[in-house]
C-alpha positions as CSV (number, residue, x, y, z in Angstrom):
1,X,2.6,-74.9,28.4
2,X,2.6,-75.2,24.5
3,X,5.9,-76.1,22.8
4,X,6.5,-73.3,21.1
5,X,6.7,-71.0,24.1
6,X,10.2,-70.9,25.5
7,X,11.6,-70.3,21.6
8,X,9.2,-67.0,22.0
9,X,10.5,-66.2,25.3
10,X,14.4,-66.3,24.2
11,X,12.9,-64.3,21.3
12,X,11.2,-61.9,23.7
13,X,13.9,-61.8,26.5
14,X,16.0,-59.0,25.1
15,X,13.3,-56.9,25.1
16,X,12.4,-58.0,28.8
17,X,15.9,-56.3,29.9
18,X,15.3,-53.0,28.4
19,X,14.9,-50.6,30.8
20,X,11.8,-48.9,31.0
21,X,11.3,-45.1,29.8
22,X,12.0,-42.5,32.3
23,X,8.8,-40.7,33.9
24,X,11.2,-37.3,33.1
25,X,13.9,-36.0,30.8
26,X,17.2,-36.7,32.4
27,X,19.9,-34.0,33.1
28,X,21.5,-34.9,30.1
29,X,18.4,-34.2,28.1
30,X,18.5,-29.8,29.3
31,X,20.1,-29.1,25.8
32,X,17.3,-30.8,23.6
33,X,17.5,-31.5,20.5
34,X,19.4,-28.6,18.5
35,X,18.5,-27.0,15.1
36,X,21.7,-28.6,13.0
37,X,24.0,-25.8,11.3
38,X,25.8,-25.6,8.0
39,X,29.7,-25.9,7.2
40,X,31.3,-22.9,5.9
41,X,34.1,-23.4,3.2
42,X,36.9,-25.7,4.0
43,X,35.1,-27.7,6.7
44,X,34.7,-25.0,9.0
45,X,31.8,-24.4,11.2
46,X,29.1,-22.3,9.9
47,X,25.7,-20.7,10.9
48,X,22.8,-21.1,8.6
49,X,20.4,-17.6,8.8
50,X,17.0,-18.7,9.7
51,X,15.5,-15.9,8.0
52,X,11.9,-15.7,9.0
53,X,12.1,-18.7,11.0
54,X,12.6,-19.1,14.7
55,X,16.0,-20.2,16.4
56,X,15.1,-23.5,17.6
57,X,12.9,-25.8,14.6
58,X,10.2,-27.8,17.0
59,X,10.3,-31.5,16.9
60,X,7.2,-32.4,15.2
61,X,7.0,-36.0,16.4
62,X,6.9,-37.5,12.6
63,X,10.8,-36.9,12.1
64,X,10.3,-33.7,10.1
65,X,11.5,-30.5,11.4
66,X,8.6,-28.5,11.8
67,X,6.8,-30.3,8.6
68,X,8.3,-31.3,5.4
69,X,10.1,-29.0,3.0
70,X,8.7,-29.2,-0.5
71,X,9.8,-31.2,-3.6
72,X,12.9,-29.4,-5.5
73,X,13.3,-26.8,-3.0
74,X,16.5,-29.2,-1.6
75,X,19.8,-31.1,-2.5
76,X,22.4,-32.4,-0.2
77,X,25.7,-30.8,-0.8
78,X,28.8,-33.1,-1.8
79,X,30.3,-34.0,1.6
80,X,33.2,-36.5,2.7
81,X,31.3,-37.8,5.1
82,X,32.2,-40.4,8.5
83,X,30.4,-42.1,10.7
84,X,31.7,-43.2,13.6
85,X,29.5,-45.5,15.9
86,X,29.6,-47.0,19.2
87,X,29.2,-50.9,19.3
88,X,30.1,-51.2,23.1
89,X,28.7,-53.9,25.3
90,X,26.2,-51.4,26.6
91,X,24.5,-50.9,22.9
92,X,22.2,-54.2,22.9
93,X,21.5,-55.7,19.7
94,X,18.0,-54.6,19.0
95,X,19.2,-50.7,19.7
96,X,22.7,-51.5,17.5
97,X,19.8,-52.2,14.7
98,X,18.2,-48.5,15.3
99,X,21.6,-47.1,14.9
100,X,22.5,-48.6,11.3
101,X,18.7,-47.8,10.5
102,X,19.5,-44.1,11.7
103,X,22.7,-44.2,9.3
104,X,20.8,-45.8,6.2
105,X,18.0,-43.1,6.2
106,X,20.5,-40.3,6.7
107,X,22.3,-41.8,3.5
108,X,19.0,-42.0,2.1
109,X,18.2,-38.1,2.1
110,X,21.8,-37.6,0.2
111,X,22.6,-37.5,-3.4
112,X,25.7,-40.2,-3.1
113,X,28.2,-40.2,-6.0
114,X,32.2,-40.1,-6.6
115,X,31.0,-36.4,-7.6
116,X,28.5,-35.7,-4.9
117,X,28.7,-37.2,-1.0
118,X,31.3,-40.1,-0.3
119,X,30.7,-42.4,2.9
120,X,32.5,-44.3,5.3
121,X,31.7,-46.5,8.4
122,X,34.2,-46.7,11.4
123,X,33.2,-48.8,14.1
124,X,34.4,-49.0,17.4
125,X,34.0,-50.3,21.1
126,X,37.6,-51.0,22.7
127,X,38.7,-51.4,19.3
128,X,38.5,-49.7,16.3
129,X,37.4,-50.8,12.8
130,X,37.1,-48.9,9.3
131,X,34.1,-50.7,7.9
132,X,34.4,-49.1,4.7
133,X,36.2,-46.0,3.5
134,X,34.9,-43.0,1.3
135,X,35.8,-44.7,-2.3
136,X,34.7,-48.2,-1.3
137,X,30.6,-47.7,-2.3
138,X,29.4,-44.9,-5.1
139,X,25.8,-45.5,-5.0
140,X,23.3,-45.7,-2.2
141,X,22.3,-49.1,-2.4
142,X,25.6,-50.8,-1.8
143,X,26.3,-48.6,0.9
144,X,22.6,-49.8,2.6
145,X,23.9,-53.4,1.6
146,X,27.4,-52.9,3.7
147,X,26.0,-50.9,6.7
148,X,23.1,-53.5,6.9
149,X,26.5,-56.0,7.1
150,X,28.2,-54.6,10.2
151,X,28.2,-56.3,13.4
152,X,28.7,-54.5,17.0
153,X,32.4,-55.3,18.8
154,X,30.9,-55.4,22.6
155,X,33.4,-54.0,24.6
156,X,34.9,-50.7,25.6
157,X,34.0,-47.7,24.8
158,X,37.5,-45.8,23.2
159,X,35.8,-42.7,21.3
160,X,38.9,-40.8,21.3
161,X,40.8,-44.0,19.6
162,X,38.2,-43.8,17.4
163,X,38.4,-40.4,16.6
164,X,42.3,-40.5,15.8
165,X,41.4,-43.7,13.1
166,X,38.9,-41.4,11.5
167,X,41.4,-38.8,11.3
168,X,44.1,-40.8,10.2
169,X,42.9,-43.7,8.3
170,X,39.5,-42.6,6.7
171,X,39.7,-39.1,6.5
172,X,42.8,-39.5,3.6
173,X,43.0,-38.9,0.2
174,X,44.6,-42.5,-0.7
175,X,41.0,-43.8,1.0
176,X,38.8,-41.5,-1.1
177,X,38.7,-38.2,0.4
178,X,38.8,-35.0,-1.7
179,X,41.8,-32.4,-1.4
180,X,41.3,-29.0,0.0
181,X,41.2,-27.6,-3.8
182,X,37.7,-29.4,-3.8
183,X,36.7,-27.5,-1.1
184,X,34.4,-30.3,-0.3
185,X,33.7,-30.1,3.9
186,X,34.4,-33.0,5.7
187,X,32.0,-34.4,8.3
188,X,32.3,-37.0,11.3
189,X,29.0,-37.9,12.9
190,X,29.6,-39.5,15.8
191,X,27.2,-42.3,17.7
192,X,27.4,-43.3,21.6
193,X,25.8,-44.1,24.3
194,X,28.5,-44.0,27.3
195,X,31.4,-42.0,29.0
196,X,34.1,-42.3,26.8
197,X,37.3,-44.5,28.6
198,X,40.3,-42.5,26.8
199,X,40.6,-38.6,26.3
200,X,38.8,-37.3,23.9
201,X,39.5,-33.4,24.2
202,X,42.5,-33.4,22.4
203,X,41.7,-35.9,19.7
204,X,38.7,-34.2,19.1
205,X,40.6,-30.3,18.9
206,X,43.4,-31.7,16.4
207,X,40.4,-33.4,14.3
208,X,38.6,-29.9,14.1
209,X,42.1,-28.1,13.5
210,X,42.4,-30.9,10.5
211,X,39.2,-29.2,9.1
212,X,37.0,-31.8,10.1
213,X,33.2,-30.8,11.4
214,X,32.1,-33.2,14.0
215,X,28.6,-34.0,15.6
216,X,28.2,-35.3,18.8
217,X,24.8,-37.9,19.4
218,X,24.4,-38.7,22.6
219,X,21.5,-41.8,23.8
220,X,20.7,-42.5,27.2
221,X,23.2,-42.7,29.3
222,X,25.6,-40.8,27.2
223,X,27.9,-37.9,29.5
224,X,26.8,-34.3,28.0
225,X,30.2,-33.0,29.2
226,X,31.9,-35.9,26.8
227,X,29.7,-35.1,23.7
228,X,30.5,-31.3,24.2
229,X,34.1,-31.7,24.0
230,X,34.0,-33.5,20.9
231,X,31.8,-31.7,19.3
232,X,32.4,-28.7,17.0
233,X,31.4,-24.7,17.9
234,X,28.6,-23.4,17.8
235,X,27.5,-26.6,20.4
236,X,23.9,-25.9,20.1
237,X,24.0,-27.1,16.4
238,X,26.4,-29.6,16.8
239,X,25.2,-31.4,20.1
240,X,22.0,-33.8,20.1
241,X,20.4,-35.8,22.9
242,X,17.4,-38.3,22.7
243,X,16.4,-40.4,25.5
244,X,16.7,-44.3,23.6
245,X,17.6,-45.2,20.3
246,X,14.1,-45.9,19.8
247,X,13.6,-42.5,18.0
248,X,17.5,-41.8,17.3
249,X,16.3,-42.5,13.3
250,X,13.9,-39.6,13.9
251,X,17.1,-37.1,14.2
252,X,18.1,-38.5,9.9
253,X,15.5,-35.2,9.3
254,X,17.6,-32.9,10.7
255,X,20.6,-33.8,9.7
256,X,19.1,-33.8,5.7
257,X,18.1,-30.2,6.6
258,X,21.7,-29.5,7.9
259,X,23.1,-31.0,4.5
260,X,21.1,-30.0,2.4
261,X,21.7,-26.7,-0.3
262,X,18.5,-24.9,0.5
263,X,16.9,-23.1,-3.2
264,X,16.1,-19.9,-1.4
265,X,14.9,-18.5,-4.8
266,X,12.1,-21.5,-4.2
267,X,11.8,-21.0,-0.8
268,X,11.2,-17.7,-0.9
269,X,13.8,-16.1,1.4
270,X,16.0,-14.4,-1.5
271,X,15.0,-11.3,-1.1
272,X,15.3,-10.4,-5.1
273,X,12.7,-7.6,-6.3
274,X,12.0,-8.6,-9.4
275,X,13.8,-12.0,-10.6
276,X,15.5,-14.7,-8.3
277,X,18.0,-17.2,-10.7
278,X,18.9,-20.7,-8.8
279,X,22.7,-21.2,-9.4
280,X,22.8,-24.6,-7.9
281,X,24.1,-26.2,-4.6
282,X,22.0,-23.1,-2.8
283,X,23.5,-20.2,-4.5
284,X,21.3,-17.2,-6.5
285,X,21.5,-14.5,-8.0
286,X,19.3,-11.4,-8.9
287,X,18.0,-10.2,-12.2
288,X,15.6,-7.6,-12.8
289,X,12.3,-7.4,-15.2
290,X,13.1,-5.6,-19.3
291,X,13.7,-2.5,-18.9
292,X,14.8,-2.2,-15.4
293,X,19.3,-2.5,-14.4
294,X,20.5,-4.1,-11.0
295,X,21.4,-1.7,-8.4
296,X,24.8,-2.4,-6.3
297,X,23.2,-3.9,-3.5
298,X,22.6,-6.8,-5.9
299,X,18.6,-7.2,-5.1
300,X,16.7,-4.5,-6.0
301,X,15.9,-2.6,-9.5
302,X,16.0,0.5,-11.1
303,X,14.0,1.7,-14.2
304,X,16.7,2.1,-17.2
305,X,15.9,5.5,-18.7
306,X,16.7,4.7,-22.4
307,X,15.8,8.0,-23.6
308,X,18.5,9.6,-21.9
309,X,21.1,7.0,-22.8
310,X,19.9,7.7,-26.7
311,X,19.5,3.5,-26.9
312,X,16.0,3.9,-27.6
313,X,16.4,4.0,-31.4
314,X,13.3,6.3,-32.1
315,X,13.4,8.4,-35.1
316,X,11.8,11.6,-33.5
317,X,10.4,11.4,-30.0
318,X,11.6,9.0,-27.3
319,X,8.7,9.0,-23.9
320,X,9.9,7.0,-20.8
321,X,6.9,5.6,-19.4
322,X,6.2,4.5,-15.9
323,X,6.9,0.9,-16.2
324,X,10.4,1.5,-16.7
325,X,10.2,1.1,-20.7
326,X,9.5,3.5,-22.9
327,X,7.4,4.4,-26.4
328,X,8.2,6.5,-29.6
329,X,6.1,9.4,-30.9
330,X,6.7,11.8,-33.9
331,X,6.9,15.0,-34.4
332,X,3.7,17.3,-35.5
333,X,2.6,16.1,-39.5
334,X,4.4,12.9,-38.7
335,X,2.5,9.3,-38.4
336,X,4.3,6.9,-36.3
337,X,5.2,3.5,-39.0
338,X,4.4,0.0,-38.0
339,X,8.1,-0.2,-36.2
340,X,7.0,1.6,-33.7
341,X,10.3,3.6,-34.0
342,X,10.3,5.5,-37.4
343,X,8.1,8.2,-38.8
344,X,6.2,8.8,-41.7
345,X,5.4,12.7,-43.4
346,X,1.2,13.3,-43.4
347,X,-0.4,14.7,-45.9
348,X,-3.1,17.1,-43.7
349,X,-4.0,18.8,-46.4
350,X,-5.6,15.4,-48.2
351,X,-6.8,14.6,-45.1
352,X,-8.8,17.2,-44.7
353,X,-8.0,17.9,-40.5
354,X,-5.6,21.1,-41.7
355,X,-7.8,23.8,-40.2
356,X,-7.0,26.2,-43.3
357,X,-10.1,28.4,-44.5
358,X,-9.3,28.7,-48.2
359,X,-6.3,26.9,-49.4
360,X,-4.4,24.6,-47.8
361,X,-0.9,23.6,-48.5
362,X,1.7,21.0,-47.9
363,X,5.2,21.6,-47.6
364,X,8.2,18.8,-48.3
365,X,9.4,19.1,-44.2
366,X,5.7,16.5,-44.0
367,X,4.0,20.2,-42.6
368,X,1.8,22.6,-44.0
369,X,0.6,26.4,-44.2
370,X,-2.6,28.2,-45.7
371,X,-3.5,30.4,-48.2
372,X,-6.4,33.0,-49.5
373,X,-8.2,33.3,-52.2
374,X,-7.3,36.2,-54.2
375,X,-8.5,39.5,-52.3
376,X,-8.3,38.2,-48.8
377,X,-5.2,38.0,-46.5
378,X,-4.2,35.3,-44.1
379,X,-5.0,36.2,-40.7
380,X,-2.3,36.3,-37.6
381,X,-4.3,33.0,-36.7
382,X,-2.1,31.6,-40.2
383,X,-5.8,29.7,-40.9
384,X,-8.4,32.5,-41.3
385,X,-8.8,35.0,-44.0
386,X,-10.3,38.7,-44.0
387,X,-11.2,40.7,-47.5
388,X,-8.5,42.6,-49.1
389,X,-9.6,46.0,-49.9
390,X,-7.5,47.0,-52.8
391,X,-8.6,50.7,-53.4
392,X,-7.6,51.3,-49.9
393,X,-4.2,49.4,-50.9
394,X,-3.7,51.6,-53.9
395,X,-3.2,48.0,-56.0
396,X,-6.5,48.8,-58.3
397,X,-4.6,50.4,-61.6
398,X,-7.4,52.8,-61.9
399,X,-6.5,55.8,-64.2
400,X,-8.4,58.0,-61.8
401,X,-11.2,56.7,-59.1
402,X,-11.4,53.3,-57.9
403,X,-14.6,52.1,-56.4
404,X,-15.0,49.2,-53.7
405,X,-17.3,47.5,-54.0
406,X,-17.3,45.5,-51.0
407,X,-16.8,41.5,-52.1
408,X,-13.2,41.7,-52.6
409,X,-13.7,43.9,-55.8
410,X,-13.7,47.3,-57.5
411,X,-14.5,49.0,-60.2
412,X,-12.9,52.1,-61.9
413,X,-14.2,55.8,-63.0
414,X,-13.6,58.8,-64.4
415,X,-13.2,62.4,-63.1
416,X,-15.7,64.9,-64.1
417,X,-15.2,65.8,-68.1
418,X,-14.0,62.6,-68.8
419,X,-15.3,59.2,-69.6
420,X,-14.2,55.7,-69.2
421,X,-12.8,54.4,-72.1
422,X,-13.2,50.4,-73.0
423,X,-9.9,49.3,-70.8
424,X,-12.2,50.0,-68.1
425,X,-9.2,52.0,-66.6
426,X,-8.3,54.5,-68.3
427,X,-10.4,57.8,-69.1
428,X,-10.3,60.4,-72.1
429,X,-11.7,64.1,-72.0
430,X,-15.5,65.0,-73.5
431,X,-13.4,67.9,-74.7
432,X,-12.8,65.7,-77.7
433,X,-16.3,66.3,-79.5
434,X,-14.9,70.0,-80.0
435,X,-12.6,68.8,-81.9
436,X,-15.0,67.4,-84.5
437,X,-16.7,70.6,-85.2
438,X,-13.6,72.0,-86.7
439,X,-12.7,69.5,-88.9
440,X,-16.2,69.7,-90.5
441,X,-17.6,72.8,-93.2
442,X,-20.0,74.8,-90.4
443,X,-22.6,76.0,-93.3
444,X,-23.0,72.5,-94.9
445,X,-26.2,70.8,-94.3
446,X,-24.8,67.8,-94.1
447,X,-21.7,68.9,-92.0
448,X,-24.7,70.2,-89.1
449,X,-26.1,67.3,-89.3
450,X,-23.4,64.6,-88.9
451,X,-22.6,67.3,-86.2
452,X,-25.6,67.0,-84.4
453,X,-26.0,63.7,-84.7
454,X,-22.5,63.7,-82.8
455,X,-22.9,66.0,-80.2
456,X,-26.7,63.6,-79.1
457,X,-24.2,60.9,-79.5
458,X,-21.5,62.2,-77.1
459,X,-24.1,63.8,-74.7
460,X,-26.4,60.2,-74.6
461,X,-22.9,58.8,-73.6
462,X,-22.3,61.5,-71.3
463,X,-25.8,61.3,-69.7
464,X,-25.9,57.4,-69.3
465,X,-22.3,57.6,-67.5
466,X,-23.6,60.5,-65.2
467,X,-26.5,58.3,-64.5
468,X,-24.1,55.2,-63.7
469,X,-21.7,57.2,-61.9
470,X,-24.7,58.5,-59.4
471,X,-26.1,55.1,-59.3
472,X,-22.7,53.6,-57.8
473,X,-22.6,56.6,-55.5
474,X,-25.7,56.4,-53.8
475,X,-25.0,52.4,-53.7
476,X,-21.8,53.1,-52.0
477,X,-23.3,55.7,-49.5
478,X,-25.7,53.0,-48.6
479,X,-23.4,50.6,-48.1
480,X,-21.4,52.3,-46.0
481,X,-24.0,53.5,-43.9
482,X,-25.3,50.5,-43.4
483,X,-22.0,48.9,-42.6
């Protein structure tokens, strides 16, 4: 036999004794292992909603919940937080070793600080001893360092003694734990593997009068009844089981789940329609998108109707659109500015889109009307114009007959036995060229002849308006028969 073989079987031996798995979970195993809840405020028992998620989170086998929860969608919340461990002779050495290694990654998943989560050790087998209280370590490292350190007692198993120490010695302000004005929860997570020898039911009911939350872990051959009465309401999130303490570190996952301040705004689960704000330590709040107001259940929007609360600031024409905002427009002959909000007067008439047949102009209110030319009216279209026929009107200042002559003008004439005089108005009597003859000596031969020379005269005029005056009448018979 080589030399170095009994030092390997002293080394090997302890393993040697362990008793080998069970073929089938115990009776003690029925509960399972239970989804851990969440502390209300003060220390008291609270249930976590599971929204969208089942009751029960299946053990994945890699000491994650049902897979791991994404970076930044976590952070333990400050706790005072004990843990009370059995180091009775029926914890072996080896399995002692799991349990600090199940303490150390459970510190591992919290943010430790004088501001955050304070830890304590209390160790106990027929006796009882405070490894460290709550203010001893501040940072995670020191308390590896000093859990690493402790050392199994190896006899007894007193877990309502050690209870009543917690309670007493390391649950205290003068040892580091917060007041109730912190409203920081504290937490006993107790470790064992046996039937307790002491009573633990009323230890255990003062403790969780005191405020205190405890978990019960059972290994092995740990009595469910036991762990049940120490453990706080609701059991099913308070209770835990596991066969050897070979996969007792696997539970540190749930207990970072249990501790942990969920960011329901990045897990999804907030429920906020438009906008979900992380307050911290797993608190949210609700906002809505511009343009939209909160209602009262705190999670869903409304569109804000500016218009009709006049905060719109639009010179002329407020519009609510669909998307809960709204746009300014101006009134007709306005331009909207580059503001978007105030209005400028526009010239129609320069720009040519005024519609107005003849004349178009602006007025100062940034409208405009139309006009006609002269001889036309506006039409009851106030764009169009039709002729003005101003013989019909009785607006021509003709002495005596006024002639249309169908473009918007006229023309004047004369009765019978009168002629038009060079007004183009008015008209005198031929009567007139009487009037000469008398004023003249009837036998003179020069007196005939400026009289005849008169009378051609008056009757060439005469003829030439007759001639005109027939002219203009047959023109306006054919006009108007051909109308």
């Amino acid at each position: 036999m080589p030399r170095h073989l009994p030092g390997l079987l002293l080394l090997l031996w302890p393993l040697l004794l362990l008793p080998p798995p069970p073929a089938a979970p115990s009776p003690m195993a029925r509960p399972g292992l239970r989804r851990l809840g969440t502390r209300g405020p003060g220390g008291s028992p609270g249930r976590r909603p599971a929204l969208g998620a089942p009751a029960s989170v299946p053990y994945s086998g890699t000491g994650q919940p049902g897979g791991v929860r994404g970076a930044g969608v976590c952070k333990s919340r400050p706790l005072d937080l004990v843990f009370i461990i059995d180091s009775s002779r029926s914890v072996r050495p080896l399995e002692f070793t799991k349990v600090k290694t199940f303490v150390s990654k459970i510190i591992d998943t919290l943010d430790i600080g004088p501001a955050d989560t304070r830890v304590a050790v209390v160790n106990y087998a027929s006796t009882v001893k405070i490894e460290f209280h709550l203010q001893t370590h501040s940072d995670k490292q020191s308390l590896k360092r000093a859990v690493a350190r402790i050392t199994p007692l190896s006899t007894g198993t007193m877990s309502g003694l050690a209870i009543q120490t917690a309670m007493d010695e390391a649950f205290t302000v003068e040892t580091g734990a917060r007041g109730p004005s912190s409203n920081i929860p504290k937490v006993a997570i107790i470790v064992t593997d046996g039937r307790p020898q002491d009573q633990v039911n009323e230890v255990a009911e003062r403790a969780r009068a005191s405020g205190i939350e405890l978990y019960a872990v059972g290994v092995d051959r740990a009595d469910m009844e036991s762990l049940k009465m120490m453990a706080s309401e609701p059991l099913d999130e308070h209770v835990f089981y596991v066969e050897t303490y070979g996969v007792i570190e696997k539970l540190s996952s749930r207990f970072q789940e249990t501790f942990c301040a969920l960011d329901t705004c990045a897990l999804g689960t907030h429920q906020c329609q438009h906008v979900c704000i992380s307050d911290g330590e797993g608190r949210h709040h609700c906002e809505c998108s511009q343009g939209y107001s909160l209602n009262a259940d705190k999670k869903t929007c409304s569109a804000i109707d500016k218009c009709a609360r006049n905060t719109h600031g639009c010179e002329h024409i407020c519009v609510n659109d669909r998307t809960g905002s709204y746009h300014c427009e101006c009134y007709e002959g306005y331009t909207l500015n580059e503001d978007e909000k105030t209005c400028s007067a526009q010239d129609q008439c320069a720009l040519g889109t005024h519609g107005c047949q003849h004349i178009c102009v602006n007025d100062r209110a940034g409208s405009h009307h139309c006009e006609c030319y002269e001889g036309y009216t506006l039409n009851e279209d106030k764009k169009t114009c039709s002729v003005l026929n101003q013989c019909a009107l009785g607006s021509h200042d003709c002495q005596h007959i006024c002639v249309y002559d169908g473009s918007a003008s006229y023309h004047c004439d004369c009765d019978t036995g009168y002629t038009l005089n060079e007004d183009k108005k008015t008209c005198s009597a031929i009567e007139e060229a009487r009037r000469l003859i008398s004023t003249e000596d009837a036998c003179a031969c020069e007196a005939t002849l400026a009289f005849q020379d008169k009378v051609n005269s008056y009757l060439q005029r005469l003829n030439s308006k007759l001639d005109d005056i027939l002219e203009k009448l047959q023109a306006n018979e054919y006009g108007q028969v051909h109308r």
